[in-house]
C-alpha positions as CSV (number, residue, x, y, z in Angstrom):
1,X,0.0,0.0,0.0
2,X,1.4,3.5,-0.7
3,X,-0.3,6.0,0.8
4,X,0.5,9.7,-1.3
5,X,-1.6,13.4,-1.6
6,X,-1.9,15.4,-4.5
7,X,-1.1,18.3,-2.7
8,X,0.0,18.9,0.7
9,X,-3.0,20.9,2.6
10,X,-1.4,20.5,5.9
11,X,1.6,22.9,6.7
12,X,4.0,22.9,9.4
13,X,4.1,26.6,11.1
14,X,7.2,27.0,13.4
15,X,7.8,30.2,15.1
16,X,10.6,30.5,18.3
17,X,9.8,30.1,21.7
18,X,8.6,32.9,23.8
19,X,11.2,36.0,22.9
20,X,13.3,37.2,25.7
21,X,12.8,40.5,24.0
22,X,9.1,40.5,24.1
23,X,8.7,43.4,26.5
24,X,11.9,45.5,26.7
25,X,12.7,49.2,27.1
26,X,15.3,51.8,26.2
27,X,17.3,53.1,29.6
28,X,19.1,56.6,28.8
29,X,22.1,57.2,30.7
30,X,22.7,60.8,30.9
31,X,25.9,61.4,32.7
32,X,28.9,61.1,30.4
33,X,28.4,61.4,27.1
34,X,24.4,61.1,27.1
35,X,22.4,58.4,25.3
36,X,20.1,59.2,22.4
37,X,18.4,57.5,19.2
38,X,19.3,59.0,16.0
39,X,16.3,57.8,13.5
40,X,16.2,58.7,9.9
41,X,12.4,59.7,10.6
42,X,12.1,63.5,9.3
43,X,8.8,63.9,11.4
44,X,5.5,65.7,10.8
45,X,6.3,69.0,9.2
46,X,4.5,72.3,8.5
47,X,1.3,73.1,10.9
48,X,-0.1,69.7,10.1
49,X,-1.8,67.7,13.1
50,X,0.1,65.2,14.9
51,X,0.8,62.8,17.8
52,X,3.6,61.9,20.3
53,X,3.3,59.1,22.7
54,X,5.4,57.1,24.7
55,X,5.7,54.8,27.9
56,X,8.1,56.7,30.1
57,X,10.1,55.5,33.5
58,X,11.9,58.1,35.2
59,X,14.7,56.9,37.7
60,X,15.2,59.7,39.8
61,X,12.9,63.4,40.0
62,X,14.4,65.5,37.5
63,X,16.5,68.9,38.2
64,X,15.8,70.2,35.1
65,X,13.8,69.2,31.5
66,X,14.4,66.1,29.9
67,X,14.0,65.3,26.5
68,X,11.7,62.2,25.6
69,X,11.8,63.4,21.7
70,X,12.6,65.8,19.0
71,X,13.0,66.9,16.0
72,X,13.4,70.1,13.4
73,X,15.0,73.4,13.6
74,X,16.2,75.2,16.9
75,X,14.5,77.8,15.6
76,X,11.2,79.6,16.7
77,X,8.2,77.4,16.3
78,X,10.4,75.2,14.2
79,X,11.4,72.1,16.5
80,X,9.0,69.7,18.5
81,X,10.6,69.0,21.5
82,X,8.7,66.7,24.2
83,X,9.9,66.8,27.6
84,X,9.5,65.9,31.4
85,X,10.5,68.8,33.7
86,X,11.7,69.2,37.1
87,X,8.1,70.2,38.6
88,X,7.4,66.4,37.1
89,X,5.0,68.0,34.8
90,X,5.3,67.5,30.8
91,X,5.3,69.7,28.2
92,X,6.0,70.6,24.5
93,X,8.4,73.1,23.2
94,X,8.4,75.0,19.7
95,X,9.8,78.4,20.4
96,X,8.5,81.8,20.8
97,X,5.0,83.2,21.5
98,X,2.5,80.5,20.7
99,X,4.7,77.4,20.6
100,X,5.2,76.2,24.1
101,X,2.8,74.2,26.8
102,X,3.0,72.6,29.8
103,X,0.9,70.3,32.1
104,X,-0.1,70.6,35.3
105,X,3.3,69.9,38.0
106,X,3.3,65.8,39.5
107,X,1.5,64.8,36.3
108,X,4.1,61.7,36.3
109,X,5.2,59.6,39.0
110,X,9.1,59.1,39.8
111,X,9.7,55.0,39.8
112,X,7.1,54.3,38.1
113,X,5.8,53.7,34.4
114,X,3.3,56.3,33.0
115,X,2.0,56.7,29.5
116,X,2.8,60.4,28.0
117,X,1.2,61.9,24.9
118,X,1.8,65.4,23.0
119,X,-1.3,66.0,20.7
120,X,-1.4,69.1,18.3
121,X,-5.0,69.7,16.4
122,X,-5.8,72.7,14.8
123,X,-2.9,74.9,16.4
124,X,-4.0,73.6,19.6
125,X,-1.8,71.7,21.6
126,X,-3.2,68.8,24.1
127,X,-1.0,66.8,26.9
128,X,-2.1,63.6,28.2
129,X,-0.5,61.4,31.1
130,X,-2.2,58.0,31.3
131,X,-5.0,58.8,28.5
132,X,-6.0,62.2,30.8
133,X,-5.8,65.5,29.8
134,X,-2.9,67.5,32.2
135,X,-3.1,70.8,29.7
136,X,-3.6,72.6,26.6
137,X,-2.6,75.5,24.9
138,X,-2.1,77.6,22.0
139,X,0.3,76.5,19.4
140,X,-0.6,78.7,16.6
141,X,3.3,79.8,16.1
142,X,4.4,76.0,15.3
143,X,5.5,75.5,11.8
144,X,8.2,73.2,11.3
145,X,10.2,73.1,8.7
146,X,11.5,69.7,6.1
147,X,14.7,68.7,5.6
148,X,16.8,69.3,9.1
149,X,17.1,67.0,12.3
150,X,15.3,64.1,11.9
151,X,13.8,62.5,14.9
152,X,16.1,61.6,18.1
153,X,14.6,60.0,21.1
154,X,16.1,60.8,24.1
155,X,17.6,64.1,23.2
156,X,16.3,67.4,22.1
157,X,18.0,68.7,18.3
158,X,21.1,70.4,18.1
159,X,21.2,74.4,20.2
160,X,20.6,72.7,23.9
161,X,21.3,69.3,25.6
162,X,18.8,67.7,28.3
163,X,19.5,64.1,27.8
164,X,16.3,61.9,29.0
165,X,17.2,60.1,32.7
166,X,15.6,56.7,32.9
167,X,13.4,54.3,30.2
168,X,11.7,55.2,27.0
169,X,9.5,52.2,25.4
170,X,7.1,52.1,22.5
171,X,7.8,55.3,21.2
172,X,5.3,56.5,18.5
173,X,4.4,59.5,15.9
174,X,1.1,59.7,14.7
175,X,0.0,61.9,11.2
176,X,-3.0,62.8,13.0
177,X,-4.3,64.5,16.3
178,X,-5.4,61.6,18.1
179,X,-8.2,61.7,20.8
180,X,-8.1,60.9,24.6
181,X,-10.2,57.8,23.7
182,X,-7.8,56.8,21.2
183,X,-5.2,57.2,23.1
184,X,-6.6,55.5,26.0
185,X,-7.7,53.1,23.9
186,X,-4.1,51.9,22.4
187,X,-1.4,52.6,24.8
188,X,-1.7,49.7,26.6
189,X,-0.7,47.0,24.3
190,X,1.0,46.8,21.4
191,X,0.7,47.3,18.1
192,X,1.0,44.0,15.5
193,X,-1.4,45.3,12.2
194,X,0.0,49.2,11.5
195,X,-3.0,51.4,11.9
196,X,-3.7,54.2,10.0
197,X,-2.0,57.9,10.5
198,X,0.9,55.9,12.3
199,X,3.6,57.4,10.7
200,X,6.8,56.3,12.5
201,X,6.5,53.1,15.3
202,X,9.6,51.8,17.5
203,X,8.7,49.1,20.0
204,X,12.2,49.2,21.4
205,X,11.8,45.2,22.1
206,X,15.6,44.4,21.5
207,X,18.4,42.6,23.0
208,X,18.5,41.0,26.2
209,X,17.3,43.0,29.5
210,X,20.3,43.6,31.1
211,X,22.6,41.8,29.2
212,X,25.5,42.1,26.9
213,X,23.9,43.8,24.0
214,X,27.1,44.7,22.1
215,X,25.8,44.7,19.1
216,X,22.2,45.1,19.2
217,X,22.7,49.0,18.2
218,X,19.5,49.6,15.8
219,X,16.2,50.2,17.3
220,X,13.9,48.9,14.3
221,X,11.0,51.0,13.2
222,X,8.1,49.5,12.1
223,X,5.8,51.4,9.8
224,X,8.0,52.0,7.2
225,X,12.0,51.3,8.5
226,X,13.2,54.5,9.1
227,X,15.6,53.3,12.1
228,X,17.6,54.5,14.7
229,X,21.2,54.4,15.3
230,X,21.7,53.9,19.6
231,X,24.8,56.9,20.5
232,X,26.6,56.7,23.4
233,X,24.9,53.8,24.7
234,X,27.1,51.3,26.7
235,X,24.7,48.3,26.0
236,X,25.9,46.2,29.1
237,X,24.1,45.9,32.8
238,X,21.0,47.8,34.6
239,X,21.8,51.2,32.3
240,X,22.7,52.8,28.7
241,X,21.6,49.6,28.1
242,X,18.3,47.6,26.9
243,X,16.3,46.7,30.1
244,X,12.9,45.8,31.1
245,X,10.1,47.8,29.2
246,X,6.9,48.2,30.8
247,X,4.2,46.0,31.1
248,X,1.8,46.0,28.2
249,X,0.3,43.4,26.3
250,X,1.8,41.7,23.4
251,X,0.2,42.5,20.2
252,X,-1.0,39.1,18.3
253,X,-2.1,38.5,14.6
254,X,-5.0,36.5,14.1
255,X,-5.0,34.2,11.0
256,X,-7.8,31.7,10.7
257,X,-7.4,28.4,8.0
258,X,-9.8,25.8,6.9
259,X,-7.9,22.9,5.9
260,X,-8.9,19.3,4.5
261,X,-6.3,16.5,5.2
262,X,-6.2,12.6,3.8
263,X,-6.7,10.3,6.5
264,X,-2.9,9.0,7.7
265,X,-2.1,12.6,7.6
266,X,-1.7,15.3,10.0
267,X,-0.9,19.0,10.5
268,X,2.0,20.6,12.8
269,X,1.0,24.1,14.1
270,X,4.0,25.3,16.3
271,X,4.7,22.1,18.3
272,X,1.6,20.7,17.7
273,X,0.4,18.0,15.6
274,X,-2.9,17.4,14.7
275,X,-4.5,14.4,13.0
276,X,-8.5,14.0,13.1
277,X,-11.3,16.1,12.6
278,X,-12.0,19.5,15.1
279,X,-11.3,23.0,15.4
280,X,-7.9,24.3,17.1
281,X,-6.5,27.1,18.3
282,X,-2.4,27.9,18.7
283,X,-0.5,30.8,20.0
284,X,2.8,30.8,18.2
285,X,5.2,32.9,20.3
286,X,7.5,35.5,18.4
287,X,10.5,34.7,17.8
288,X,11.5,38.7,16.7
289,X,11.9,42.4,17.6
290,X,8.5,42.8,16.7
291,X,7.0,41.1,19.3
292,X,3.8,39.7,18.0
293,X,2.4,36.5,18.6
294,X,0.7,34.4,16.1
295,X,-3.3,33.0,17.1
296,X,-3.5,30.5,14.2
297,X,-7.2,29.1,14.7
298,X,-7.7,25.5,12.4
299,X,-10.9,24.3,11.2
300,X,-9.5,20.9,10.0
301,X,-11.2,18.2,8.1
302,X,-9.8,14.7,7.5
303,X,-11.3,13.1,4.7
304,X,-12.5,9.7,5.1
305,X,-9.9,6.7,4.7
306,X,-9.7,5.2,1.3
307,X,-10.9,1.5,0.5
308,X,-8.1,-0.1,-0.8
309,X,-9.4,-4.1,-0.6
310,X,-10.1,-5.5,-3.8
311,X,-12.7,-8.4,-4.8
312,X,-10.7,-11.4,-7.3
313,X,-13.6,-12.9,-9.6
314,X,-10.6,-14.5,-12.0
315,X,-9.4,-12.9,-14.6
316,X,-11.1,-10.0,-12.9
317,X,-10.5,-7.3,-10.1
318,X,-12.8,-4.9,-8.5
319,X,-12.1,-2.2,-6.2
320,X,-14.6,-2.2,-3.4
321,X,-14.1,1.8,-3.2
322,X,-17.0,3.4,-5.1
323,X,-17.4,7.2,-6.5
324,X,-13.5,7.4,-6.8
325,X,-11.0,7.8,-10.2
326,X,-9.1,4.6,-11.1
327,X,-5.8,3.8,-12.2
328,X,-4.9,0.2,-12.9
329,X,-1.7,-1.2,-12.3
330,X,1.3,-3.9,-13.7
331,X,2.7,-4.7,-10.3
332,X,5.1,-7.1,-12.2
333,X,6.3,-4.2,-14.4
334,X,7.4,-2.0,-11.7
335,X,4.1,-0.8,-11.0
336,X,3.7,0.7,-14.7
337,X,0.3,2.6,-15.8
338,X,-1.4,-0.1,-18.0
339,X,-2.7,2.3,-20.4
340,X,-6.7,2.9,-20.7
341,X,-8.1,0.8,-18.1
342,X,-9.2,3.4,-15.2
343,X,-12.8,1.6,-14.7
344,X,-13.4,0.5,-10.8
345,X,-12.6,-3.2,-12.5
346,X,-9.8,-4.9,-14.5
347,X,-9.9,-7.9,-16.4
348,X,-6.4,-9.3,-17.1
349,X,-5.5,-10.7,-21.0
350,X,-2.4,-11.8,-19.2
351,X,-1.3,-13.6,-15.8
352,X,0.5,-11.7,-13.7
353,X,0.5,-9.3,-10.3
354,X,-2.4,-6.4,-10.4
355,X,-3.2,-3.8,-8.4
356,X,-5.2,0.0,-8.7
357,X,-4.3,3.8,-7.5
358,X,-7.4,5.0,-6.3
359,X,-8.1,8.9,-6.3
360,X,-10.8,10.6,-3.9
361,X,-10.3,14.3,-4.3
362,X,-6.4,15.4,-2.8
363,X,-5.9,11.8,-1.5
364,X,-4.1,8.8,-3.0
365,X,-3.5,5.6,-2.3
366,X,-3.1,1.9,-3.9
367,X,-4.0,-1.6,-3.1
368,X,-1.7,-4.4,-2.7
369,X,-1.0,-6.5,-5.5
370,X,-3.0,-9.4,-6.4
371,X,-2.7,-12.2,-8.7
372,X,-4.3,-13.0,-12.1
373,X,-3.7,-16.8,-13.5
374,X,-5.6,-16.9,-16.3
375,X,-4.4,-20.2,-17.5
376,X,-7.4,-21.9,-15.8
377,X,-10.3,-19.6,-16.9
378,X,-12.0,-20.9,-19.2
379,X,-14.2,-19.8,-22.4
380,X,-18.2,-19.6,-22.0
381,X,-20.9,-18.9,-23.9
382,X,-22.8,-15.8,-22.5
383,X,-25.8,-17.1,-20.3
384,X,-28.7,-14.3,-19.6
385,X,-29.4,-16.4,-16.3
386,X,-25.5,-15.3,-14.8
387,X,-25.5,-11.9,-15.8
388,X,-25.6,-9.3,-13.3
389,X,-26.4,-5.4,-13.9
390,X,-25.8,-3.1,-11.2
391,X,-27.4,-1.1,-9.8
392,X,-30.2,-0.5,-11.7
393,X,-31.6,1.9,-11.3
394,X,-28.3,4.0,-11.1
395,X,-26.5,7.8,-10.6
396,X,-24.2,7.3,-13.0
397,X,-22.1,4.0,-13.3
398,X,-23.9,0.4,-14.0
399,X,-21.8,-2.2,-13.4
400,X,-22.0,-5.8,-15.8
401,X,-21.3,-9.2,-14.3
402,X,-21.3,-11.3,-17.0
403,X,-20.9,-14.7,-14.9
404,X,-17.6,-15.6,-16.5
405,X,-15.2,-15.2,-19.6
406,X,-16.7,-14.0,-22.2
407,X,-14.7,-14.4,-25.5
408,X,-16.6,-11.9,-27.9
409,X,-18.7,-9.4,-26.2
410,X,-20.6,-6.9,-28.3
411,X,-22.9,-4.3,-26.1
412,X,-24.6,-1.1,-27.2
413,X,-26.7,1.2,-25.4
414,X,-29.6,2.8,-26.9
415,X,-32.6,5.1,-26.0
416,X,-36.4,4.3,-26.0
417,X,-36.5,5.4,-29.2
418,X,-33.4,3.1,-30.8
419,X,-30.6,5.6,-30.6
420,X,-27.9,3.7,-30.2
421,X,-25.6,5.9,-27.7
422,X,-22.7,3.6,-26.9
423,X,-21.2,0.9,-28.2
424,X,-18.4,-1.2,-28.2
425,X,-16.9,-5.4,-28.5
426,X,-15.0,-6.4,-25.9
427,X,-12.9,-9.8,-26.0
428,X,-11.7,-12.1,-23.1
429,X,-14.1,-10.1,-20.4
430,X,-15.9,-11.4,-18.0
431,X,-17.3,-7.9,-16.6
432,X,-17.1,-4.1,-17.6
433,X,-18.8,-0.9,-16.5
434,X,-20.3,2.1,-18.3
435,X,-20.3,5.7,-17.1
436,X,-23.7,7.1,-17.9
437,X,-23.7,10.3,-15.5
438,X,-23.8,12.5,-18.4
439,X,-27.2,11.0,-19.7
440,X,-30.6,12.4,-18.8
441,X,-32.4,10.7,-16.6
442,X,-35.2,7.7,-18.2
443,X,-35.4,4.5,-19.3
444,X,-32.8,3.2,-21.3
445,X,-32.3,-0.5,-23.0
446,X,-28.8,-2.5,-22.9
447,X,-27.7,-5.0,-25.4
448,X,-25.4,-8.0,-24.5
449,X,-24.7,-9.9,-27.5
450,X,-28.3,-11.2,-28.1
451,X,-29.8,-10.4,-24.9
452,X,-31.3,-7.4,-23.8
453,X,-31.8,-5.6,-20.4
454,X,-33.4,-2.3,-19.2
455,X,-31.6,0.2,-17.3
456,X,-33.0,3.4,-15.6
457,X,-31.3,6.4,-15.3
458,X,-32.3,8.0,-12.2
């Protein structure tokens, strides 16, 4: 028996284990030369609306502002820098009349993580900590120019330095002035499908927290891979290094599959393997920076097991498995395709080992050989009493028993009326079968030789 498919429904899926870089974070080191991300992100220019967030984690109360991002021209209204101050209030600097707000004083916490978010609509800029609203303000002056510092996280542009003190993680720039309920909405987990407006996204899910992280120097962006270059970063131990990021939950991307199997088969989802009928759900754990988990849900279908026995009336074989294609077989000749005879039965001219690939939809699979001696069947006259038609009525195949070898065979099928529709002499048979699926349905009359038999077409 060899037991093949067509085509291979089932799939094997295999993503890593759960990432060690899953939920990670960004720790700036100011003292020294001061950490920053360089991206290649130019920012939202002009007046036009746009977002800031960011989870933020501040080590120690600051003594003066920090920089959580920036970019432009240090120039009036021209750079968007978003800070933390020392009255742990945040805030949003331009330059000049018009440009610059600030929130309410304690709107973060010190040693803990807080969600911070710089929204400008309409010249009117909004601060949120934690999806609330901590101030507003005219920013009717802001008008940023194209074409100078592209986005740095961590660091305000070039004219100043106040280096961020403590852990930036998934930092992100929207095209549009998102709402508190948006806002609140999002910021606690992850992103895996990019939604629309997001115009720059870095996770900041790499390396190893705390480890040796040499040369994990790239914080990936994930809209459309503007990255960022990690300066001054010493990428070992509890600082200047990747750390823990704050707790949010992991983004996941649903995919959902209908899949038919042959029976003997099976599916592998992750480290799964499936082999009979049901619905099944898997979490495949990301194995990247990007930190999204896979939810592959299976609807699987195995298809019922082929009948691969075979019925011996010498010279002839039958499959016993009905409604399928057929494909006889010269066991003896290295299992070579005897040419023309795909009918459920065979009747060997020769001796010899027999057996049939049977086809049912994307499954194969083929019986074990059996052997034909036709050295002791002998020659007899056809004898109405010993032949068989079946079934009658029928679908679409009839199958004739003729009760033994018949020598010369001549049948014809033909209408009520006489049409004669098929027709054909047969020699050394002792049984046959005719396809008649494509015939309307009625009454139809079949000719053996000199004997003659109705057949309905149902």
């Amino acid at each position: 028996m060899l037991k093949t498919k067509i085509s291979l429904l089932g799939f094997l899926i295999a993503f890593g284990s759960h990432s060690t870089n899953a939920q990670n974070g960004l720790n700036f080191d100011p003292s020294g030369t001061a950490d920053f991300v360089q991206t290649t992100y130019a920012g939202v220019t002009g007046t036009a609306n746009r977002t800031f967030e960011a989870w933020i984690y501040l080590n120690t109360t600051p003594t003066s502002n920090l920089s959580i991002s920036d970019y432009g021209l240090n120039a009036v209204g021209s750079r968007n820098t978003f800070f933390v101050n020392a009255n742990l209030a945040i805030g949003f600097i331009s330059g000049g009349t018009n440009a610059n707000i600030t929130s309410t004083s304690n709107a973060v916490s010190v040693g803990q993580w807080v969600h911070v978010a710089f929204v400008l609509d309409n010249a009117t800029g909004y601060l949120y900590v934690d999806g609330v609203q901590v101030g507003t303000g005219s920013l009717s002056s802001v008008d940023t120019p194209p074409g100078n510092v592209n986005l740095r996280i961590g660091q305000r542009v070039s004219g100043g330095s106040i280096p961020f003190n403590g852990v930036i993680d998934e930092y992100r720039i929207w095209d549009v002035a998102r709402t508190a309920q948006e806002i609140s909405a999002n910021m606690n987990s992850e992103f895996c499908i990019i939604p629309a407006g997001l115009m720059a996204y870095y996770k900041l899910n790499h390396g190893i927290a705390g480890g040796t992280n040499s040369t994990v120097t790239t914080a990936v962006e994930e809209v459309a891979g503007a990255n960022g270059a990690l300066m001054n970063f010493s990428l070992n131990g509890a600082a200047s290094n990747w750390v823990t990021g704050a707790a949010l939950s992991q983004g996941a991307v649903v995919n959902n599959q209908t899949l038919n199997e042959c029976a003997g088969f099976s599916i592998t989802v992750g480290s799964n393997t499936y082999s009979s009928t049901g619905n099944y759900s898997d979490t495949l754990f990301a194995g990247s920076s990007n930190g999204c988990d896979s939810i592959i849900n299976t609807d699987l279908t195995i298809d019922p097991a082929i009948d691969i026995t075979l019925t011996k009336t010498s010279p002839m074989l039958m499959s016993n498995q009905a409604g399928a294609s057929y494909q006889w077989l010269d066991c003896d000749a290295s299992f070579q395709v005897i040419p023309g005879e795909t009918n459920q039965s065979f009747t060997a001219s020769i001796s010899g080992n027999y057996a049939v690939e049977i086809t049912m939809g994307n499954c194969v699979d083929t019986s074990a050989c059996d052997t034909i001696d036709i050295s002791n069947v002998g020659i007899i006259e056809l004898n109405q009493k010993t032949v068989s038609v079946y079934p009658n009525p029928t679908h679409n195949t009839i199958q004739i028993d003729l009760g033994g070898n018949i020598e010369d065979l001549k049948y014809s099928l033909l209408t009520i009326d006489g049409k004669v529709i098929r027709e054909n002499t047969l020699l050394n048979t002792n049984s046959f079968s005719l396809d008649i699926s494509s015939e309307p349905k009625g009454l139809y009359f079949l000719k053996l030789n000199n004997f003659t038999y109705k057949v309905i077409k149902e």
